[in-house]
N, C-alpha and C positions, 0 to 999 in steps of 0.2 A: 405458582400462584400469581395473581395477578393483582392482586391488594395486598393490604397490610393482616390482613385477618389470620391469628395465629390457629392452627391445626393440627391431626396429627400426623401429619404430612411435612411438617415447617418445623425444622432444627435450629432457633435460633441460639448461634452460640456465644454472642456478644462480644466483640472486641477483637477480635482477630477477621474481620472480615467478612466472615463466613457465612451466610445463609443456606443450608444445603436444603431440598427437597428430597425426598427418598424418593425413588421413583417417579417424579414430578420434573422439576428443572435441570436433574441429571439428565434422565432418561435413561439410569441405569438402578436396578435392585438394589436396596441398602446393602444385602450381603454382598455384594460385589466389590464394593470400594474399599479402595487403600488397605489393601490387608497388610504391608509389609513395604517397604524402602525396597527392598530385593525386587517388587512388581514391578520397578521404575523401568530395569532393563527392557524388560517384554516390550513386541511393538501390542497395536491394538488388535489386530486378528488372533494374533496368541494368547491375548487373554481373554478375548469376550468371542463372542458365535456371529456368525455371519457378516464378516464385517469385510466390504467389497469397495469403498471408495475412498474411506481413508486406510487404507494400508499403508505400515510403514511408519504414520505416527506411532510417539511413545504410547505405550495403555494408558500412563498417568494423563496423559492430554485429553482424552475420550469425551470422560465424563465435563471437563471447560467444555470441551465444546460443544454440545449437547445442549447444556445451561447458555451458551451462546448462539445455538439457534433457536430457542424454547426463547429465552426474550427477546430477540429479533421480529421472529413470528409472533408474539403474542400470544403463546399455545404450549401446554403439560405435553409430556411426552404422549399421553395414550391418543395423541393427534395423526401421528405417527403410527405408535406402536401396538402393540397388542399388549396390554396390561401382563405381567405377572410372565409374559412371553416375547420378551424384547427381540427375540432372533430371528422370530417370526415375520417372514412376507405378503402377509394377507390386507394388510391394507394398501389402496394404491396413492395414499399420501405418504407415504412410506419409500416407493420406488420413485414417486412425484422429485421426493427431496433429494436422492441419489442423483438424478439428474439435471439439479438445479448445483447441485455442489459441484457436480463435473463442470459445469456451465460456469459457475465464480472460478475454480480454481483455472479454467482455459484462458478467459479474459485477463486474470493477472498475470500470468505466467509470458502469454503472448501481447499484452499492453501496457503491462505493468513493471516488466524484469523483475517477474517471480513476489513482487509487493506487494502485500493483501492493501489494496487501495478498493477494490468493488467485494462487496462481501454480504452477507442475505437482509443486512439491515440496511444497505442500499437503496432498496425497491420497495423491504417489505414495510418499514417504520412501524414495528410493532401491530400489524396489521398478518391474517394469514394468509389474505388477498391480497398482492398490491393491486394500486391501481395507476391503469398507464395514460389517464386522460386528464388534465387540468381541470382541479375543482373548480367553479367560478361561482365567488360569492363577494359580499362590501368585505369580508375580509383578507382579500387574497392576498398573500405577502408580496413586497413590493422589492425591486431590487436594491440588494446593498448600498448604503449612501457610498457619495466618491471618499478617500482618504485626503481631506485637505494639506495644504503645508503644516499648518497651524499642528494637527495630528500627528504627522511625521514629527514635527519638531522637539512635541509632550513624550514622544516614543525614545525619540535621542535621547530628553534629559531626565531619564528615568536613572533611581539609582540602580547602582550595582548589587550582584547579590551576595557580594561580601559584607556590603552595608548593610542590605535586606535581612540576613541572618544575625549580624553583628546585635544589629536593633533585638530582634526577636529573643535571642539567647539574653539580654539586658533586662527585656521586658519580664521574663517568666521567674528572675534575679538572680542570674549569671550564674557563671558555671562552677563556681565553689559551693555555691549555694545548692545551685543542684545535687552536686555530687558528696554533699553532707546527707542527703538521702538514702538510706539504704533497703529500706523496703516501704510499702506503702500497701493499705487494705481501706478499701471502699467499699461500702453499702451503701444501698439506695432500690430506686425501683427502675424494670424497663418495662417500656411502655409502650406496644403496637396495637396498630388497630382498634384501641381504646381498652385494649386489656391490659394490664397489669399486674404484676406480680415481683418478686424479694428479687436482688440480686447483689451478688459480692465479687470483687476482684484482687487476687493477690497478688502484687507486684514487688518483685526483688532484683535490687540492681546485679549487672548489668541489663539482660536481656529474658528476664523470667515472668511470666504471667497466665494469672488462671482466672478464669470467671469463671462463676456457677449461681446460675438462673434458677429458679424455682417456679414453673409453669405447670401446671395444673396435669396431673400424670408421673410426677417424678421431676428427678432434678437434671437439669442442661450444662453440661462442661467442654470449653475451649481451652483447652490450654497448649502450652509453649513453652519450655523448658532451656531456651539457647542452643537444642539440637534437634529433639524432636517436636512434632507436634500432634496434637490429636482433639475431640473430637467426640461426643456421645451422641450415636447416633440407633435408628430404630433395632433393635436386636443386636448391637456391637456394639464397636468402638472403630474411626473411621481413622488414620492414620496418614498426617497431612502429606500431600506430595511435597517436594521439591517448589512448585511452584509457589505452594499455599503457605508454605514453610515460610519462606521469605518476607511474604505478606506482612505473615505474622510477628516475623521479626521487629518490623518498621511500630508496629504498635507495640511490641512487648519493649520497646528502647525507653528504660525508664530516664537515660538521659537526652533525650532523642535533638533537643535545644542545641547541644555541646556538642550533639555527636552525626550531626546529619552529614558534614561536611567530611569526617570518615568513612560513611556509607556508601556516598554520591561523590563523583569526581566532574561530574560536566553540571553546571548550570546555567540558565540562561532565564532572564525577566521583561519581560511584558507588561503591558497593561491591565489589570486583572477588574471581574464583574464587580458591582457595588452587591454585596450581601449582607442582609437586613441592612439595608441603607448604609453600609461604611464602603466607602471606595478602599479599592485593595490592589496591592504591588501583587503580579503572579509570577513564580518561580518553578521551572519548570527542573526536574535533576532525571539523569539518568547516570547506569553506570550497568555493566554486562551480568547478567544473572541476578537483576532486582526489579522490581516491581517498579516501571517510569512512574517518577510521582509530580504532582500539578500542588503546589502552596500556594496558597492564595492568605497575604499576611494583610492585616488592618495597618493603612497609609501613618495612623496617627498614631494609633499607640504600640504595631510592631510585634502584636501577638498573632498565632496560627487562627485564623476561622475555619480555614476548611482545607480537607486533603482528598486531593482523586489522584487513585492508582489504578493502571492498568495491568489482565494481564493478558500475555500474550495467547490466544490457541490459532489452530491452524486456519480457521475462516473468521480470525477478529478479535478484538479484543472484547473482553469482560470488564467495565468498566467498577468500583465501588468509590464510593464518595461518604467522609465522615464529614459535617458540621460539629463545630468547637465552638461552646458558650457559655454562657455565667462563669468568669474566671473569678477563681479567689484567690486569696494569698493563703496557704498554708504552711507551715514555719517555715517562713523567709523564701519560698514557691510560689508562683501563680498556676494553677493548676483549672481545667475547663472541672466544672461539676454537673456540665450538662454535656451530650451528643449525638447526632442523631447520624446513624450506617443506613447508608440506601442502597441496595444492588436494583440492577433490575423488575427482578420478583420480590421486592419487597422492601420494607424499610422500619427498624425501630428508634426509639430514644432511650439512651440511660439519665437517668437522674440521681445522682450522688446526694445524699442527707449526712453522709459520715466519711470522714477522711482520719485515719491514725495512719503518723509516721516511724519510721526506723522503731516496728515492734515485732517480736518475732513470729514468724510463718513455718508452720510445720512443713515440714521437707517434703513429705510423705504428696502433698498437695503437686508434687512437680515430679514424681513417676509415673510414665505413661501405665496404663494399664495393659494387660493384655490382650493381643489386639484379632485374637483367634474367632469368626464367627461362624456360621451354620457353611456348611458347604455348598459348593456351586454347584 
């Protein structure tokens, strides 16, 4: 989808990342997805039908990327595909995109040493036409200003991101304080497209966390358990890859303050946008098998406003972005009680009304379910 408008097409699973479409911004049948960890080995021709130009990627990868050409273009899978018959060659947008992917993945290969640097949102900017002529209108973008000395020099004396976190982990109230926390459960409402409806999150140190949504048709579940994850999704249960897995990890980190600097072993700081009006330090971390994440900390008082992770698939990355706001202090915690997840295809806000600390969570809430659906 292309707005915020919840459907029944639109899984939102709140707080782990996730927006899924069933047959929409995959461009794969809900019963297809994520049956089992064991799927991971499969490349993608072995698990899915007709599949002639990404051979050789994982299956797990398929479905990213899918969702990464579907927001590139601007366009649901049945742009492409034949509805209810994805394997299907009958449309020629369909063959159109087999040969535009030959075509990205030749230029990187041969201009790029094999770097996805040119990739379908290149051309297309969310658009399913690009266009190859210079619009000309009073508002045509003008080139980049020069980098003065002056600039260069704001850039040298930036702090470091040992300071940058140091502040951060002080501001939320250190890490004793965090780590006197041992679970936490929020209610409140999330809020897309103008609709609304209940939503609860159970969080248990170190790395465990469940929401459950209440959207009109039945109830919405994400959760994370420190090994698996999963996922309620149309006629199943969708069971997170590897990739998503990870994702999910970085949000279920209920000491995430304390513990970023175990996560991520490279960081590096910039100058970062001003959002809602606070100029902000950006911190970029990477580290091998995790989601590269982009913080962008408030200069003044040293708390997270916002986080972009990427992830990786074979023509680009899939960018998500959370907004962090209205901080309170909850015993001896600053904690956000607002945030708004954007992907792509879409974007909601949670709103927090209730915060209880260190009280107990049924266990029961952190077993995946069974993850068996209708057959292929």
């Amino acid at each position: 989808m292309r707005n915020t408008a919840i459907n029944g097409r639109l899984f939102v699973g709140a707080l782990t990342g996730l927006i899924l479409s069933c047959g929409g911004a995959t461009g794969i049948p809900a019963q297809t997805q994520g049956k089992s960890p064991a799927g991971a080995s499969k490349t993608a021709e072995q698990q899915f039908k007709n599949i002639q130009v990404l051979k050789g990627i994982p299956a797990e990868q398929l479905i990213p990327t899918m969702q990464f050409i579907s927001a590139s273009l601007g366009v649901e899978c049945e742009f492409c595909h034949v509805e209810h018959e994805m394997q299907k060659d009958d449309k020629k947008e369909k063959v159109t995109a087999r040969k535009m992917i030959e075509m990205e993945l030749a230029i990187d290969k041969n201009h790029f040493k094999n770097e996805i640097e040119v990739t379908c949102y290149t051309c297309h900017r969310g658009s399913a036409h690009p266009v190859g002529t210079p619009i000309l209108s009073a508002d045509t973008a003008k080139p980049a200003p020069h980098v003065h000395d002056e600039a260069a020099e704001a850039r040298a004396n930036l702090p470091t991101a040992e300071q940058i976190l140091d502040k951060y982990l002080a501001a939320v109230g250190g890490a004793d304080a965090l780590e006197r926390i041992k679970s936490r459960v929020q209610k409140g409402n999330l809020d897309a497209g103008g609709m609304q409806f209940p939503i609860e999150v159970y969080s248990e140190a170190p790395d465990k966390r469940v929401s459950i949504s209440h959207p009109e048709g039945g109830s919405s579940v994400t959760a994370f358990n420190g090994e698996v994850g999963w996922l309620s999704i149309r006629n199943g249960v969708h069971i997170m890859t590897a990739p998503e897995r990870e994702a999910a990890r970085i949000d279920a980190e209920l000491y995430f303050p304390a513990r970023v600097r175990e996560l991520y072993s490279e960081f590096h700081v910039s100058p970062g946008e001003e959002i809602t009006s606070r100029p902000t330090y950006l911190v970029t971390a990477a580290q091998a098998n995790r989601p590269s994440l982009r913080l962008y900390f408030d200069q003044e008082s040293g708390l997270l406003l916002r986080q972009m992770r990427f992830a990786e698939t074979p023509l680009g990355k899939n960018p998500t972005q959370i907004d962090y706001g209205d901080y309170r202090e909850a015993d001896g915690v600053k904690i956000p009680y607002r945030w708004t997840l954007t992907r792509p295809n879409g974007s909601f806000t949670i709103k927090v009304d209730q915060v209880q600390q260190n009280v107990p969570i049924d266990q029961k809430l952190f077993v995946p379910p069974p993850s068996e659906g209708p057959a292929k």
